[in-house]
C-alpha positions as CSV (number, residue, x, y, z in Angstrom):
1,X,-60.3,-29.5,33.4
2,X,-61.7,-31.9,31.2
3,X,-63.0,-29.4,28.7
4,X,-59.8,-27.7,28.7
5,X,-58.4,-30.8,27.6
6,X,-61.1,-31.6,25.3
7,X,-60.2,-27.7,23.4
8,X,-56.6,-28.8,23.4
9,X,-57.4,-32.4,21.7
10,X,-59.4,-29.4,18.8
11,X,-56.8,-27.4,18.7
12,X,-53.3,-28.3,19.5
13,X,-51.8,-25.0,18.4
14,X,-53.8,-22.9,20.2
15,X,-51.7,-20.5,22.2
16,X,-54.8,-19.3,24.1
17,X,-56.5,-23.6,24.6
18,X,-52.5,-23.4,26.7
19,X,-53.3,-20.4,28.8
20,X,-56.4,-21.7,30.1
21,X,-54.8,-24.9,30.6
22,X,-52.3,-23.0,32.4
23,X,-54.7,-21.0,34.7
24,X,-56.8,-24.7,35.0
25,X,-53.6,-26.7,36.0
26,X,-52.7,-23.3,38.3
27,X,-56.2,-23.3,40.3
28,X,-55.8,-26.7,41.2
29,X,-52.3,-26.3,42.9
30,X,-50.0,-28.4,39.6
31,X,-47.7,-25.5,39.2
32,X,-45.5,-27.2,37.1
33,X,-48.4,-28.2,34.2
34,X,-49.3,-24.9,34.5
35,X,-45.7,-23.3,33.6
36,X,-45.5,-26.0,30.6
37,X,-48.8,-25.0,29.6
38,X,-47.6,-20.8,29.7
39,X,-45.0,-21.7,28.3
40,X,-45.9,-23.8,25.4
41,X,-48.4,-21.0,24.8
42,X,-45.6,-18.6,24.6
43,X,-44.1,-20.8,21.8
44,X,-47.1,-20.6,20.2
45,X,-47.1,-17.2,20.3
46,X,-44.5,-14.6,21.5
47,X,-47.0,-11.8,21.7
48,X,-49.5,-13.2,24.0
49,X,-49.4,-10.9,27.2
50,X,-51.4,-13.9,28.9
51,X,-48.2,-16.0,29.0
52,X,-45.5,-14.0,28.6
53,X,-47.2,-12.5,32.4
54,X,-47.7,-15.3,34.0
55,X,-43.7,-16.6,33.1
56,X,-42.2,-13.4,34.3
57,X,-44.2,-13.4,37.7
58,X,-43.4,-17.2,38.1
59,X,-39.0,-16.3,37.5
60,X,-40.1,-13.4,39.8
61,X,-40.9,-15.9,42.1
62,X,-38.5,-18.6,41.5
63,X,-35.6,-15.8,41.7
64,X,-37.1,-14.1,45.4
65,X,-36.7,-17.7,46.5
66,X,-40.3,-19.2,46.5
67,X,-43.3,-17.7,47.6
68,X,-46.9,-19.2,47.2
69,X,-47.6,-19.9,43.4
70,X,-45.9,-21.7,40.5
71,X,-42.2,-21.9,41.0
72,X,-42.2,-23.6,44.1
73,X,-41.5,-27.5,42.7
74,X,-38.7,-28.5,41.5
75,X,-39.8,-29.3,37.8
76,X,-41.4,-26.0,37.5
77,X,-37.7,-24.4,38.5
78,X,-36.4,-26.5,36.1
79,X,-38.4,-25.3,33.3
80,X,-37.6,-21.6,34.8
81,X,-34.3,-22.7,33.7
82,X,-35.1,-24.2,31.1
83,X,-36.4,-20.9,29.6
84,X,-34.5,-18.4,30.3
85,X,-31.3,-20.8,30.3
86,X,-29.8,-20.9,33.4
């Protein structure tokens, strides 16, 4: 994680520096740094498949009502709401 962090310090506006922070914050279990990562990536840049995936499979999983992965904690189904505003 520390290098991830290192590239985002680099490059701040780096749609793909997020999605590996994303994936990073994801394989160590903080699901909601992960989605803020994703999603700050998708801000970045709309067309980046990376993100724009790995959004729609977490409001897949915040909408089927949990499931193992990212939309389990409460900030990260905040931020689910947050996005696609409801």
């Amino acid at each position: 994680l520390g290098w991830v962090n290192r590239g985002l310090k680099l490059a701040p506006d780096s749609d793909q520096m997020h999605v590996l922070a994303g994936r990073a914050h994801a394989r160590r279990g903080d699901s909601a740094r992960a989605l803020e990562h994703f999603y700050r990536a998708y801000k970045i840049n709309s067309t980046n498949m990376d993100a724009v995936r790995e959004l729609r499979v977490a409001a897949a999983r915040h909408r089927s009502g949990g499931g193992a992965g990212a939309a389990e904690t409460s900030t990260g189904g905040k931020l689910l709401a947050k996005i696609f505003g409801r």
